[in-house]
C-alpha positions as protocol buffer text, in pm:
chain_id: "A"
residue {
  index: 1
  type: UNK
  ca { x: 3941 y: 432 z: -4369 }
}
residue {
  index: 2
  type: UNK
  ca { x: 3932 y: 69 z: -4429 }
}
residue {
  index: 3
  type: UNK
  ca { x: 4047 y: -150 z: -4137 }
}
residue {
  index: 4
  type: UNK
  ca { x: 4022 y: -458 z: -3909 }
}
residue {
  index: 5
  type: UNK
  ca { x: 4139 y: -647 z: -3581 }
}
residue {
  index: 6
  type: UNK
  ca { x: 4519 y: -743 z: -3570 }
}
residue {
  index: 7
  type: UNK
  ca { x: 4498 y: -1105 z: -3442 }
}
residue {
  index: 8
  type: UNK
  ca { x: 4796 y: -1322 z: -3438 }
}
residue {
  index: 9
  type: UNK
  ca { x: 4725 y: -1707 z: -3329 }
}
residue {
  index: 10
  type: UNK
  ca { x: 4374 y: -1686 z: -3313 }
}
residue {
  index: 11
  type: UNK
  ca { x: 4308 y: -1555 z: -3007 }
}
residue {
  index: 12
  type: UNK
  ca { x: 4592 y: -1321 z: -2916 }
}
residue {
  index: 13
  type: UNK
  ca { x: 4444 y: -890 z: -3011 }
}
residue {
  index: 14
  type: UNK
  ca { x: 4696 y: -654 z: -3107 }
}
residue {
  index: 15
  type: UNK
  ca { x: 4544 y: -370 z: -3219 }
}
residue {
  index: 16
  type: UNK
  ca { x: 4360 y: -219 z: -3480 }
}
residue {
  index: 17
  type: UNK
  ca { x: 4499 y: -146 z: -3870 }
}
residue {
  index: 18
  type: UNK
  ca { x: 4320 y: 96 z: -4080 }
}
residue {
  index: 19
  type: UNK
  ca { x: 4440 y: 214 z: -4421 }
}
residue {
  index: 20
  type: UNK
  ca { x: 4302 y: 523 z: -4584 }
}
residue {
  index: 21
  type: UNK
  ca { x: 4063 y: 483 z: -4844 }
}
residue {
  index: 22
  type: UNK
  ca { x: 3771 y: 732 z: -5042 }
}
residue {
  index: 23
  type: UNK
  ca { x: 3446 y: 661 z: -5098 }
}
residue {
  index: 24
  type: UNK
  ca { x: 3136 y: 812 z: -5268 }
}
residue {
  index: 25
  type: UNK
  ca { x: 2843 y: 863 z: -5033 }
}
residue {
  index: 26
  type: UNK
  ca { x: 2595 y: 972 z: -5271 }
}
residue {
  index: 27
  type: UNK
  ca { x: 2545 y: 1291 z: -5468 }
}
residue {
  index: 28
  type: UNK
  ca { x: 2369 y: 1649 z: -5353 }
}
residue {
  index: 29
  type: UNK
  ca { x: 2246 y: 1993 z: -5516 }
}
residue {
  index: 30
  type: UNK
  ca { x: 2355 y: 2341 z: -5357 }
}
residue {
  index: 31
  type: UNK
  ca { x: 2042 y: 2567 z: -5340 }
}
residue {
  index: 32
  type: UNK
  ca { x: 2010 y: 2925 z: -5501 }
}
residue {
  index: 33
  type: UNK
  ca { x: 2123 y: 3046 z: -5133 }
}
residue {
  index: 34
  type: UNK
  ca { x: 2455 y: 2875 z: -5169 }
}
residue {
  index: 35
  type: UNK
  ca { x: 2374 y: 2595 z: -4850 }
}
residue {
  index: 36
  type: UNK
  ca { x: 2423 y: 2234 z: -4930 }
}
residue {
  index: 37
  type: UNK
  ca { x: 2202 y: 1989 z: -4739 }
}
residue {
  index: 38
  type: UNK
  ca { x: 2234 y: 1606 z: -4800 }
}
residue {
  index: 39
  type: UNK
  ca { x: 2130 y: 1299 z: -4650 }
}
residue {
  index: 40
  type: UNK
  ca { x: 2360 y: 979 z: -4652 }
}
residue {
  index: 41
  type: UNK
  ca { x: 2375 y: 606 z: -4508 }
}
residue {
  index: 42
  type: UNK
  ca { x: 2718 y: 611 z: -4269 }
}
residue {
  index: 43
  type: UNK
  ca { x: 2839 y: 290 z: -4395 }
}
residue {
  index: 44
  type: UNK
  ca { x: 2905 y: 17 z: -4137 }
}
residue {
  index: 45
  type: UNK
  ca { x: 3237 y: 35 z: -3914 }
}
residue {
  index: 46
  type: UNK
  ca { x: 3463 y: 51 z: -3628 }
}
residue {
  index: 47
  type: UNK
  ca { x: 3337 y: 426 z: -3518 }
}
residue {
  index: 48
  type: UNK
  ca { x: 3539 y: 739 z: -3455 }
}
residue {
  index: 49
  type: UNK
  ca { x: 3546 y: 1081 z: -3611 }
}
residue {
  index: 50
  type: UNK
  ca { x: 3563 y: 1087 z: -4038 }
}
residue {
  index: 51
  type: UNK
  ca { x: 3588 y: 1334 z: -4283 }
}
residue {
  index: 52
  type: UNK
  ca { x: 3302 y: 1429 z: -4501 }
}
residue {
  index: 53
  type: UNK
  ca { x: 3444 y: 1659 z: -4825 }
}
residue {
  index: 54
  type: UNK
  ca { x: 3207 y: 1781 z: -5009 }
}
residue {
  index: 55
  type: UNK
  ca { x: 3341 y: 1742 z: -5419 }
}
residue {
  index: 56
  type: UNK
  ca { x: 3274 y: 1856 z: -5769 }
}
residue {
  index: 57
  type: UNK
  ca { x: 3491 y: 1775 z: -6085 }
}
residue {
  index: 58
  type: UNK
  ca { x: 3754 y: 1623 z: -5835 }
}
residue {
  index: 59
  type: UNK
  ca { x: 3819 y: 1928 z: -5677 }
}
residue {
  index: 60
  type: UNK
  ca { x: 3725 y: 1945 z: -5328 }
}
residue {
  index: 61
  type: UNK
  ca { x: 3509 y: 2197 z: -5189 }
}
residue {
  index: 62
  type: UNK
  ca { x: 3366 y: 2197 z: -4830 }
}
residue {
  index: 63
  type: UNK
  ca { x: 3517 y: 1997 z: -4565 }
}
residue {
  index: 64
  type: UNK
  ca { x: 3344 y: 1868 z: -4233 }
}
residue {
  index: 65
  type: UNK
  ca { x: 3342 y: 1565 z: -4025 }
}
residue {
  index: 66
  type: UNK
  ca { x: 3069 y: 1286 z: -3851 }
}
residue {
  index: 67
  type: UNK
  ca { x: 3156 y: 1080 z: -3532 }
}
residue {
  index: 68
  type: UNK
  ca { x: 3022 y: 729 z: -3562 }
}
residue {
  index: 69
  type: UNK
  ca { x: 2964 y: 589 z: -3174 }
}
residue {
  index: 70
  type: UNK
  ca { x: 3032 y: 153 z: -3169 }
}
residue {
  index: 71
  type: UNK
  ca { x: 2737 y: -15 z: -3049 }
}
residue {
  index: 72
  type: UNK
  ca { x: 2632 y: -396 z: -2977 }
}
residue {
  index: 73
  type: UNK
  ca { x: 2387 y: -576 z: -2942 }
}
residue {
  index: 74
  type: UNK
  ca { x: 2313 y: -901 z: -2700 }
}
residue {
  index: 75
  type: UNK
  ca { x: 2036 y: -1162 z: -2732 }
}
residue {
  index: 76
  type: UNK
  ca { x: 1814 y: -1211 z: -2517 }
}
residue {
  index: 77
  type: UNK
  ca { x: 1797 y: -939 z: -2417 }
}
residue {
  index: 78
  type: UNK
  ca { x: 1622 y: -991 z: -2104 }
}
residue {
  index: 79
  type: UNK
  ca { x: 1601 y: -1293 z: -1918 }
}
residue {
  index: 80
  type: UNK
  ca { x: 1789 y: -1527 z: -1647 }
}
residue {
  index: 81
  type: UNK
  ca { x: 2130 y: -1521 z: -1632 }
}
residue {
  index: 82
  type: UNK
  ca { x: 2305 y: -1852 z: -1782 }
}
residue {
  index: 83
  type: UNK
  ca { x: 2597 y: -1944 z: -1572 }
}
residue {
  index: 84
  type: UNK
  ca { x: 2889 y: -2067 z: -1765 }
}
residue {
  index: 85
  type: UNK
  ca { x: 3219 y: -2265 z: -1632 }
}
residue {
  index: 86
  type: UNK
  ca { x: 3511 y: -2233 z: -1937 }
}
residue {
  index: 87
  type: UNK
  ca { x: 3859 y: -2348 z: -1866 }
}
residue {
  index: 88
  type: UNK
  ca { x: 4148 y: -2189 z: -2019 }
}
């Protein structure tokens, strides 16, 4: 999937919107045994479960799936805390 942050005005969220999309991940050998082991960079995004399908001459083969957790980080990371008035 392909998707982003539904903003209207600026500042206002509404969501999420994702449209389905495939993408290559590489390329991988099966062994004499018939097991297929590959190693891959998860590309950057929102998290979730995805489908992996394994593929050869556009047909697909195997089928599995990979959850990506979201994560953040903050800076600094340790520190006093910086108190902050805003006004809305």
């Amino acid at each position: 999937m392909t998707g982003g942050w539904v903003i209207e005005d600026y500042f206002h969220f509404r969501g999420k919107k994702y449209s389905e999309i495939s993408k290559s991940l590489g390329k991988a050998e099966v062994a004499r045994d018939g097991k297929l082991t590959a190693r891959f960079k998860i590309p950057e995004d929102y998290g979730g479960v995805h489908e992996v399908i394994a593929s050869a001459g556009g047909v697909a083969l195997a089928q599995g799936g990979v959850e990506v957790s979201q994560t953040f980080e903050m800076h600094p990371t340790n520190g006093p805390i910086e108190r902050r008035s805003s006004f809305v």
